[in-house]
Phi, psi and omega in degrees: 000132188276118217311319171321310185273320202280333176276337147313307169282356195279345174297303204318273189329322193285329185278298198320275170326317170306320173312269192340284172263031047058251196251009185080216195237344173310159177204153161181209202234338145173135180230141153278133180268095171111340222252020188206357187224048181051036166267186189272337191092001199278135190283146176226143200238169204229124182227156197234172158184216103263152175253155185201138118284289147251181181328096150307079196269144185078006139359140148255121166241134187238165150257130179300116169230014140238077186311355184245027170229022172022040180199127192311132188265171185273150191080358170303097165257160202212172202230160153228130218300162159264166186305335158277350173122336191296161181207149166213154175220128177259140186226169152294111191337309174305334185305320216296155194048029150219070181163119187286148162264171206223142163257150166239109146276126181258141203274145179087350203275279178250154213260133153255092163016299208281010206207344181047053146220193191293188182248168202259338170248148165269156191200181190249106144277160125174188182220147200299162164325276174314002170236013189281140184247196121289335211263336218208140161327082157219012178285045172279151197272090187215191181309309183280301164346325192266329172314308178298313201291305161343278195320311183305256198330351119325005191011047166264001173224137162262015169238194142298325182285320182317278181345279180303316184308328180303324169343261170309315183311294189293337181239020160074016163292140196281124166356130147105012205266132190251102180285324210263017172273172177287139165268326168302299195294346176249042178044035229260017201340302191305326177273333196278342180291297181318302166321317196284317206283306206272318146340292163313314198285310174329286179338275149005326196234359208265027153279345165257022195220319159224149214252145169237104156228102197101235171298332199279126147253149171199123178294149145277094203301313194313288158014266186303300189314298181312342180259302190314303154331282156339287222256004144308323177269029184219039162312334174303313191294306223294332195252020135115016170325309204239160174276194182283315175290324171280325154327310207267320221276323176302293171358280186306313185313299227270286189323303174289350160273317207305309176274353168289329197284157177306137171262132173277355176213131173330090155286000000 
């Protein structure tokens, strides 16, 4: 086991106990706590989606509610992926749409689908605030999703919608192209191959992007914000356009700006 994952899970057991008892062992689809017996009243909503390049099994998935530390916190509820990638998390109903969630892929750890083994890096998902649903199995999580949540927090778009298109456009996808669907369940090649390329690339960078000491994973966001950039302005190489040789030399480019930058933490 790997030091990364056995000090993750040792958070993991600690949020697990808080959860409980916080709210017991119930689960639904909105439930009330409480709301009747001298409890809080609080509504609780059950929201599912899955993660990918391809399908992502043993993931950590949370809803972020410290949304600028890209890391699960204690109290934080969080989920782990299935062997198809799916996840549900209850949460407080008022959370739903103000707070994005975030995956934690661990590298030996979580299994990616299209290849049935571990994964070879650890890396960073997610997806905005503004699109997490309530009603419907639709949270999916992937490279691109994270590309989209990047744009929003640049507050350079005011919608969500504003955003993909703006995407779709960088990647040169034909009008009417849904980026934030599953690409696997819609047979989707063109994202999915991008999801795997834009994985990669992720991968390739997160030793200058997360630091693990004890238990504390802690993101270097600028970082990370700063690669997700990069590689928006370089859609053309992530969607497989281009070779494998352009593929790599953006790598190095992304590693060597990466290591000029200020660190928030000791590697």
């Amino acid at each position: 086991m790997s030091p990364l994952y056995a000090s993750y899970w040792r958070l993991i057991a600690t949020c697990l106990i808080s959860v409980a008892l916080i709210t017991g062992c119930g689960s639904g689809s909105f439930t009330s706590a409480g709301a009747s017996s001298g409890g809080t009243g609080i509504l609780v909503a059950s929201i599912s989606g899955s993660v990918a390049d391809g399908y992502l099994e043993k993931a950590t998935v949370f809803l972020d509610k410290t949304p600028t530390n890209y890391q699960l916190d204690a109290g934080e509820p969080f989920a782990i992926t299935d062997q198809n990638g799916a996840y549900t998390l209850t949460i407080d109903a008022a959370d739903i749409g103000r707070y994005p969630i975030v995956a934690l892929v661990i590298k030996g750890v979580t299994i990616d689908k299209d290849t049935n083994q571990p994964v070879a890096n650890s890396y960073l998902l997610s997806m905005p605030k503004n699109s997490v649903s309530g009603t419907a199995s639709t949270n999916f999580i992937s490279p691109i999703t994270s590309q989209l949540r990047e744009m929003m927090e640049t507050g350079s778009y005011t919608s969500t919608q504003q955003a993909a298109d703006a995407l779709r456009v960088q990647m040169g996808l034909p009008g009417g192209t849904n980026i934030m669907a599953d690409y696997i369940a819609a047979n989707n090649t063109a994202l999915h191959t991008a999801a795997q390329n834009m994985a990669t690339l992720m991968g390739n960078q997160m030793d200058q992007v997360i630091s693990m000491s004890g238990s504390t994973v802690t993101v270097d966001v600028t970082r990370y914000r700063s690669m997700m950039g990069t590689m928006f302005n370089n859609m053309s190489t992530v969607m497989g356009a281009r070779s494998q040789t352009d593929m790599a030399e953006l790598g190095r480019t992304m590693t060597g700006m990466m290591s000029s930058m200020p660190s928030s933490f000791r590697k």
